[in-house]
Backbone as numpy.savetxt, mean C-alpha at the origin, in Angstrom:
# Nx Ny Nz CAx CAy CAz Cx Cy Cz
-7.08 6.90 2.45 -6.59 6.24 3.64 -5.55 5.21 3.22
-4.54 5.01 3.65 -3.19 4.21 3.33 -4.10 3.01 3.93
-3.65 1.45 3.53 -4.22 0.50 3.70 -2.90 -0.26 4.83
-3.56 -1.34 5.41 -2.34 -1.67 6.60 -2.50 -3.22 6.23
-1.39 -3.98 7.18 -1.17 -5.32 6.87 -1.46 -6.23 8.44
-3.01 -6.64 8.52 -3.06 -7.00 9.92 -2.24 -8.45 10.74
-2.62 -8.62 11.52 -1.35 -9.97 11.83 -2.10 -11.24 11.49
-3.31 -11.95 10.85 -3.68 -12.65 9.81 -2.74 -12.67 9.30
-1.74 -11.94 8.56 -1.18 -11.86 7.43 0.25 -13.49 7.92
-0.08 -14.56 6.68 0.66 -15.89 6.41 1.74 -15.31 5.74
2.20 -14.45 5.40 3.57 -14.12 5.00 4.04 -15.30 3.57
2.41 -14.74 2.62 2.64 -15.58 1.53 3.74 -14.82 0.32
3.91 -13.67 0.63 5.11 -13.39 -0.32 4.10 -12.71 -1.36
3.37 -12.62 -1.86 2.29 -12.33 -2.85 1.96 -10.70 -2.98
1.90 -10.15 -2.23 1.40 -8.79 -2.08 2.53 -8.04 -2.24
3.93 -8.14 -1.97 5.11 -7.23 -1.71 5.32 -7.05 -3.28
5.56 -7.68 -4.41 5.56 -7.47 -5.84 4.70 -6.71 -6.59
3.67 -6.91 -5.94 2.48 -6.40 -6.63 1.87 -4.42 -6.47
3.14 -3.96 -5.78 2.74 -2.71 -4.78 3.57 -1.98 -6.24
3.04 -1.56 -6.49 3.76 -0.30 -7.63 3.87 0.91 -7.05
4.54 0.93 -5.42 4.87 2.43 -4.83 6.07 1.47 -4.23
6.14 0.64 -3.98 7.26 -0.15 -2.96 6.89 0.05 -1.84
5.73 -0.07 -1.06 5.33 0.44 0.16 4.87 -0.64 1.20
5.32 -1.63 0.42 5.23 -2.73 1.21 6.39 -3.30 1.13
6.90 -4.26 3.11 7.66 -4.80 2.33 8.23 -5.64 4.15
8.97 -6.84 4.09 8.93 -7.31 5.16 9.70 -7.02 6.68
8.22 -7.11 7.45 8.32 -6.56 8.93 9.53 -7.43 9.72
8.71 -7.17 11.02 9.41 -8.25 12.26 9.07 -9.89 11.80
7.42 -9.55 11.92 6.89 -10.68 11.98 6.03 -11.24 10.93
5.51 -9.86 10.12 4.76 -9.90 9.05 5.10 -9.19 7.54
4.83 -8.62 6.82 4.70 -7.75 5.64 3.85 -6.39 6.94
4.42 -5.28 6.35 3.73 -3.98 6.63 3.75 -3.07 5.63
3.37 -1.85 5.74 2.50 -1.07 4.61 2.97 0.34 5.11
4.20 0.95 4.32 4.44 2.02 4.55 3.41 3.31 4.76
3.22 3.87 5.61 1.64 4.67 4.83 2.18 6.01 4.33
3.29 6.59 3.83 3.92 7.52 3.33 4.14 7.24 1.77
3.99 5.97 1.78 4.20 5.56 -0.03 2.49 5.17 -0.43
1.73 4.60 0.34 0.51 3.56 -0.06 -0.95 4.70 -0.27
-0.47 4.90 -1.52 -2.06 5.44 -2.17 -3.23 4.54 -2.73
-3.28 3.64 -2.21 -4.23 2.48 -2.68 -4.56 2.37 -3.63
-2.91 2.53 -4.61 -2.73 2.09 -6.04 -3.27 3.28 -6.56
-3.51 4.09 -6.15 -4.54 5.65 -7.15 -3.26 5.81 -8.16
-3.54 6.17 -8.84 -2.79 6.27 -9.94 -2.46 5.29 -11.00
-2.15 4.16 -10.15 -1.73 3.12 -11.18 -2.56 1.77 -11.53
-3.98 1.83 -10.56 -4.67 0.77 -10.77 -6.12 1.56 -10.10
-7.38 0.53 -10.64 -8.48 1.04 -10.11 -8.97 0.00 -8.95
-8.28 -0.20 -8.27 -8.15 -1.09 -6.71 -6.70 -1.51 -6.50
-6.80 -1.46 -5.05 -5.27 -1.76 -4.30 -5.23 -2.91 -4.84
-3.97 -3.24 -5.32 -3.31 -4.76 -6.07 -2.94 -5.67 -5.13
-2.54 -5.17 -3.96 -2.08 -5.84 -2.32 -3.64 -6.64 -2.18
-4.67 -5.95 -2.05 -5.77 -6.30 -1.40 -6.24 -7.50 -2.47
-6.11 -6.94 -3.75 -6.66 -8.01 -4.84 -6.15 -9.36 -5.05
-4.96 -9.71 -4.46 -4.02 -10.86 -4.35 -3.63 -11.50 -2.84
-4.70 -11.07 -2.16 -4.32 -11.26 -0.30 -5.12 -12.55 -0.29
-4.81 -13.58 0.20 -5.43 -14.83 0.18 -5.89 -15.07 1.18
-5.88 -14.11 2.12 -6.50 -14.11 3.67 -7.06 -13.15 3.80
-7.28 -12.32 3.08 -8.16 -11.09 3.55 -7.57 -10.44 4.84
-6.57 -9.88 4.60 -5.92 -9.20 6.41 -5.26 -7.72 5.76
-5.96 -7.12 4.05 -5.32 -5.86 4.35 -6.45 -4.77 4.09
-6.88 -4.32 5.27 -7.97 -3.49 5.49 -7.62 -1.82 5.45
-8.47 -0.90 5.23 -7.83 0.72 5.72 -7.54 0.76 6.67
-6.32 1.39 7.05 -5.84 1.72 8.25 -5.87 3.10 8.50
-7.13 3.31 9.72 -7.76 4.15 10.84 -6.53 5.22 11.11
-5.87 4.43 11.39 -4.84 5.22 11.87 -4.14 6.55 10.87
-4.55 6.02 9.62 -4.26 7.31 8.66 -5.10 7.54 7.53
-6.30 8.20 7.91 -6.92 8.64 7.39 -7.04 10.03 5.71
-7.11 9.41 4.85 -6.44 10.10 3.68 -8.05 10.42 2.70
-8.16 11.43 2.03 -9.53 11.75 1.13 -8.70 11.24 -0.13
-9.47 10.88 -1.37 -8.97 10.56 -2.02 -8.10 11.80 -3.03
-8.50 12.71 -2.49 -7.53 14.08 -3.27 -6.50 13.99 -2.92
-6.47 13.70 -1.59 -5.16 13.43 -0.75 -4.14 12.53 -0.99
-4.81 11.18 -1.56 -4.02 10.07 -2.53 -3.55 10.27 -3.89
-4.10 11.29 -4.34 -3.55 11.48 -5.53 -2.56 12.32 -5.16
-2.78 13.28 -3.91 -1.47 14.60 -4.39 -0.26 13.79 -3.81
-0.70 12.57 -2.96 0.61 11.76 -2.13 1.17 11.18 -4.00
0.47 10.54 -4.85 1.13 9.46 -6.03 1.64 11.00 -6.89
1.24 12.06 -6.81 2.21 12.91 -7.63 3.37 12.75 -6.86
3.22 13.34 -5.80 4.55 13.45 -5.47 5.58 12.47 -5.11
5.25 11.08 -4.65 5.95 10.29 -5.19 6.57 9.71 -6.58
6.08 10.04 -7.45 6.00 10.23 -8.76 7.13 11.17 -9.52
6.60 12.38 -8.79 7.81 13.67 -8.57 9.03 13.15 -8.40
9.27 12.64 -6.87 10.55 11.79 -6.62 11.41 11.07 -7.04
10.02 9.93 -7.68 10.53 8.77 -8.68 11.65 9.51 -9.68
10.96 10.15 -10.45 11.55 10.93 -11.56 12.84 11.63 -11.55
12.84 12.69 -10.40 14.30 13.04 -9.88 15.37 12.35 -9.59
15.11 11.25 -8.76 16.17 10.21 -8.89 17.01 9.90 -9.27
């Protein structure tokens, strides 16, 4: 499941660096969470790095896109894929 950025979110700047897909990055009003890039770090960490550095606790799974974790990995290949072609 791609993780989301709820409106809690203080727009501490903290989480957008820390995304090793670039899938975050600033909204209207807040930081939001691409869910086409956000494998909840699978691949590159063993927990979302966004969530591990959120000082408010406001980045929860987002319902709205529901992902198995097979599903997160075949999303970080193929971003990965991309990366590489580039």
């Amino acid at each position: 499941m791609a993780l989301m950025i709820t409106d809690e979110c203080i727009n501490c700047d903290v989480c957008e660096p820390e995304c090793p897909n670039e899938a975050i990055s600033q909204g209207a009003e807040t930081y939001v969470i691409d869910p086409a890039k956000c494998t909840e770090c699978m691949g590159h960490f063993d927990e979302p790095q966004c969530v591990a550095v959120c000082p408010v606790d406001c980045i929860p799974l987002d319902p709205g896109h529901p992902e198995t974790k097979d599903e997160l990995q075949q999303k970080y290949q193929r971003l990965m894929a991309q990366k590489q072609g580039s």
